[in-house]
C-alpha positions in Angstrom: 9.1 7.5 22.4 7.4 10.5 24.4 4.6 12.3 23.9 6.1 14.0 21.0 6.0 11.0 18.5 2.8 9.0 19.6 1.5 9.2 16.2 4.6 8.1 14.5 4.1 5.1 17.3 1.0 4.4 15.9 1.9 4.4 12.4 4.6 1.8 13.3 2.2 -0.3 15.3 -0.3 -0.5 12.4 -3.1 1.7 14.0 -2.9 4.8 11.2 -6.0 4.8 9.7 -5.8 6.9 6.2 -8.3 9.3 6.1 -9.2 12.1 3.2 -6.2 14.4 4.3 -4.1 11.6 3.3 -4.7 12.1 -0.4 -2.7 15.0 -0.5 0.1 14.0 1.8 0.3 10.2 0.8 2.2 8.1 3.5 5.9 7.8 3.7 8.1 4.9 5.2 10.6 8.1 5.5 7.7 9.2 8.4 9.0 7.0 10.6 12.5 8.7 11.3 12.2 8.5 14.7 10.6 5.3 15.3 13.9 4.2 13.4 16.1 5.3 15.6 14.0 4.4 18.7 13.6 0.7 17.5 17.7 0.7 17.1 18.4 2.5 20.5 16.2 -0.3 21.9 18.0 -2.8 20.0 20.9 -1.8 20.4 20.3 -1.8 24.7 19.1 -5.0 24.4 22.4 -6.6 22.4 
């Protein structure tokens, strides 16, 4: 995934943990873009 998208990582893995900032930018599955298309490259390999 790179450097670039560790916190979209974490998101996917569970480990976000919501803090004050996110009452004004609520979490959205549409975050996780690029652990989308990371999770169907790897999939995708793997078949």
């Amino acid at each position: 995934m790179g450097a670039s998208n560790w916190i979209e990582g974490g998101i996917m893995l569970g480990h976000f943990q919501p803090d004050i900032s996110d009452r004004y930018a609520p979490y959205s599955a549409a975050y996780l873009v690029n652990a989308l298309t990371f999770t169907q490259r790897l999939i995708d390999r793997i078949e």
